[in-house]
N, C-alpha and C positions, 0 to 999 in steps of 0.2 A: 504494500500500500504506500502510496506517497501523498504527501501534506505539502501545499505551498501556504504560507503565513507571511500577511504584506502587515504591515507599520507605516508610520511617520507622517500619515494624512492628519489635516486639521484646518484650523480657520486661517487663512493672511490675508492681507489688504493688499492691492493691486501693486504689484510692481516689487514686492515679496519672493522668498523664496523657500522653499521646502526641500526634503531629501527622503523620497521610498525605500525601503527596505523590501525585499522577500527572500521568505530563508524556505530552502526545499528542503525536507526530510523522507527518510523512509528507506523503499529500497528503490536505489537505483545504483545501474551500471554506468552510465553516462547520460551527458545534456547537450542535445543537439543547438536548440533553438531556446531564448529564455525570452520574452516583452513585456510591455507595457500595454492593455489593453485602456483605455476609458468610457465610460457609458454616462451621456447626461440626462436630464428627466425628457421623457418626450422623444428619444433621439437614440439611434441605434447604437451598438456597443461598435468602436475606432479603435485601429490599432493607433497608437501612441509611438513606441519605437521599440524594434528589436535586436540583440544583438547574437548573431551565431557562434558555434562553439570554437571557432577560428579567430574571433574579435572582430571581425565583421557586423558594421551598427549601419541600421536605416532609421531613417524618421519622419512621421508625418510634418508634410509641409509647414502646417500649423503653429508646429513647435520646433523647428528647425533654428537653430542658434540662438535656443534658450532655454533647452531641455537635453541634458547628456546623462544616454544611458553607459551602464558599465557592470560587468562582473564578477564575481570572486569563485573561480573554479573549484578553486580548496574549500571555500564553504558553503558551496553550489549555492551562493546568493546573489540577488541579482537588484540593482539601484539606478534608482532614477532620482537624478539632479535636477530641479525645475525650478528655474531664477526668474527673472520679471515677469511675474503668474501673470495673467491676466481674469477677467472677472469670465470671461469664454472659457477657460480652463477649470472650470468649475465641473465635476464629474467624480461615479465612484471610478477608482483604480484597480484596475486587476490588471495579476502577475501568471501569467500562461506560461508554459515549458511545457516543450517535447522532451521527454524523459525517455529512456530507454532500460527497463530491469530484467529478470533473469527470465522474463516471460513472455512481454511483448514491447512495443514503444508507441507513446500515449501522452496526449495532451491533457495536461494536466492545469488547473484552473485551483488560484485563490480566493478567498469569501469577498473580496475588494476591501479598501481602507476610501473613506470621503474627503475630498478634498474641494476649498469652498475658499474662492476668492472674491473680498469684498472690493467694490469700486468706492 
């Protein structure tokens, strides 16, 4: 079974900055794929930004040079850096990973953390 567990959402006022957390547990063999998904009220779930198990990072236009993701292999976790929020960045956060364990390889989805920027 594997656990993705995000942190570090909360309230900032526009032009703020915050720092994501998600920590993988369980079993697994390897992590192909780790992102950032966002979902806001009314509005389908967006990827955010992903970064492959090579160090290969993409990112929604959106949040392009103001939002850096990044990894820690050793402790399969995976952060997102989010500097001048905007009040549009306002959205829960989920942390998705393709995982691979001794069984098969699966997208695997965190409970989201809220993150709410005031103008």
């Amino acid at each position: 079974q594997v656990q993705l567990v995000e942190s570090g959402g909360g309230l900032v006022q526009a032009g703020g900055s915050l720092r994501l957390s998600c920590a993988a547990s369980g079993s697994i063999l390897s992590i192909n794929t780790m992102s950032w998904f966002r979902q806001a009220p009314g509005k389908q779930r967006e990827l955010v930004a992903d970064i492959r198990s090579g160090g290969t990072t993409s990112y929604a236009d959106s949040v392009k040079g103001r939002f850096t993701v990044s990894s820690d292999n050793a402790k399969n976790a995976l952060y997102l850096q989010m500097n001048n929020l905007k009040p549009e960045d306002t959205a829960v956060y989920y942390c998705n990973a393709n995982i691979r364990n001794r069984i098969v390889t699966d997208n695997y989805w965190g409970q989201g953390t809220q993150v709410t920027v005031s103008s």
